[in-house]
C-alpha positions in Angstrom: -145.3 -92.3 -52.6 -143.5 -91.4 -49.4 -140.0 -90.5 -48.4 -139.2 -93.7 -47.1 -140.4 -95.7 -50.2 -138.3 -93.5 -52.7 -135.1 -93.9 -50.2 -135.4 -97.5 -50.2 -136.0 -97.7 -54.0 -132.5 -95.6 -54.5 -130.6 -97.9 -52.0 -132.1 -100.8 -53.4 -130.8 -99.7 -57.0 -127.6 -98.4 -56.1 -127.0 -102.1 -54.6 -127.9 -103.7 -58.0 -126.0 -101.3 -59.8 -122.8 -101.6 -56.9 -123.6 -104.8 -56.2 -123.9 -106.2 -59.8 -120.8 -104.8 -60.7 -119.0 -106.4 -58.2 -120.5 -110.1 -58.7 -121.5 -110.6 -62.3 -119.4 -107.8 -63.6 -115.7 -109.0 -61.7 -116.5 -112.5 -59.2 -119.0 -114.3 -61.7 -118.0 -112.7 -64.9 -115.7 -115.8 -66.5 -118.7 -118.1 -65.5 -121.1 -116.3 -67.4 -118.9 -115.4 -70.7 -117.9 -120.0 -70.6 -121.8 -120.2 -70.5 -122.7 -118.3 -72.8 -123.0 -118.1 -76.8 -120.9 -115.5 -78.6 -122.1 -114.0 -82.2 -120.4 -110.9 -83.9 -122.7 -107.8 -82.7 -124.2 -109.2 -79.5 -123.0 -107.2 -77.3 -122.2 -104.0 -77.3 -118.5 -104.3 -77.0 -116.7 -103.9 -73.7 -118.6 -101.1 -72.1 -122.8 -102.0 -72.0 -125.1 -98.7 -71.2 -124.5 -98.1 -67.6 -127.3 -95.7 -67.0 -130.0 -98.3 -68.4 -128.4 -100.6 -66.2 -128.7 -98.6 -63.2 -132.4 -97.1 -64.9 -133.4 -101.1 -64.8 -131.9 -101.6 -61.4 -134.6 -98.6 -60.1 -137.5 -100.6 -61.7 -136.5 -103.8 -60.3 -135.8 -102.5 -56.9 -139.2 -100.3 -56.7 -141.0 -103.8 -57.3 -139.1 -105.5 -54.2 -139.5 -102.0 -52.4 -143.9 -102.2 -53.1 -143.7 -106.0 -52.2 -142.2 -105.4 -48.8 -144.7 -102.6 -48.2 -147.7 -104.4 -49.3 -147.4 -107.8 -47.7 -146.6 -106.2 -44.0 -145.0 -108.4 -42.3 -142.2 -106.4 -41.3 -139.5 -104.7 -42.2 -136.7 -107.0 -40.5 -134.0 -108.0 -42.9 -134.7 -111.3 -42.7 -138.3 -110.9 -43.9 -137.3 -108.8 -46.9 -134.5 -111.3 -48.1 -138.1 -113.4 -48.3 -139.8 -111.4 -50.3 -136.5 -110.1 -52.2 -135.4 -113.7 -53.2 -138.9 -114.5 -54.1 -139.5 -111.7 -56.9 -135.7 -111.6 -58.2 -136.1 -115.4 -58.1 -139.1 -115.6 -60.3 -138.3 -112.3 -62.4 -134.7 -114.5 -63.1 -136.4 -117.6 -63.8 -139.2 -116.1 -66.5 -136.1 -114.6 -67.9 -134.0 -117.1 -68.3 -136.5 -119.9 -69.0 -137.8 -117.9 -72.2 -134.3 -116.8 -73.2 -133.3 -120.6 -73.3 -136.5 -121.4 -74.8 -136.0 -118.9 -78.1 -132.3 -118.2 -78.3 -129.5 -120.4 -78.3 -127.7 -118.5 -76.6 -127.1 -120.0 -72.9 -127.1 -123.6 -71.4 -129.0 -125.0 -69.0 -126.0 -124.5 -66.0 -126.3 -121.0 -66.7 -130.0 -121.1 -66.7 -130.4 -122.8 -63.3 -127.4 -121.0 -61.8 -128.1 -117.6 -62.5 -131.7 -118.3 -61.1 -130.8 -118.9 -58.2 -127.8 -116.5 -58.1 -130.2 -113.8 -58.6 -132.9 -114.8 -56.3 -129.7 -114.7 -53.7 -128.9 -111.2 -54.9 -132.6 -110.4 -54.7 -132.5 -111.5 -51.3 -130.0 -109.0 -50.0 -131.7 -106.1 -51.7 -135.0 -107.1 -50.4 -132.9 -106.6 -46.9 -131.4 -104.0 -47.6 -134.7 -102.1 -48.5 -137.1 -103.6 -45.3 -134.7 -102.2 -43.4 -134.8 -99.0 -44.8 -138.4 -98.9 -44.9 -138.6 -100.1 -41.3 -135.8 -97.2 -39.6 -137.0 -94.1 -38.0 -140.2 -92.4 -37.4 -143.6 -94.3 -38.8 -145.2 -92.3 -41.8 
């Protein structure tokens, strides 16, 4: 693993953990709680386990990071939104598809909306990352 694919993988997850804090923790936050189920002990209370959040944002964000490396067709940020929409997009729909499928615990607007929410957010991190991988000297 090289410099430049462990300093994209940080960026990458310090957007989802900056990022997501911002959207679905502050601008999307009233749409998710209307959409979905409440039971006593779900959550965790008001305050959920920040560094697993940010530890799952590093695995998430390696996988974009290895994608835009692997399929080389650039590191513009246009072609890693591509490839960044595509993996958050599909990671979001297995997710949410199963979730709906053996919980009842969303609906169907929140399943289709955070999809493509996600793969949007995806998108920007897959960016984010190309670019990264793409500046200075070649390794």
């Amino acid at each position: 693993m090289n410099t430049k694919t462990i300093l994209a993988t940080i960026a990458g997850a310090v957007y989802n953990f900056l990022g997501g804090w911002v959207v679905f923790g502050m601008i999307l936050m009233n749409f998710y709680k209307s959409n979905t189920m409440t039971y006593d002990g779900l959550t965790k209370g008001d305050m959920p386990d920040l560094a697993f959040i940010f530890i799952s944002g590093i695995f998430s964000a390696y996988l974009v990071t290895y994608v835009v490396r692997k399929v080389d067709q650039g590191f513009s940020f246009g072609t890693g939104f591509k490839h960044g929409f595509t993996v958050y997009f599909c990671m979001a729909a297995w997710a949410n598809i199963s979730m709906y499928a053996f919980f009842n615990l969303t609906n169907m607007t929140l399943v289709v909306t955070d999809t493509i929410i996600q793969g949007i957010f995806g998108g920007i991190n897959g960016g984010i990352i190309a670019m990264i991988l793409g500046s200075g000297k070649k390794e």
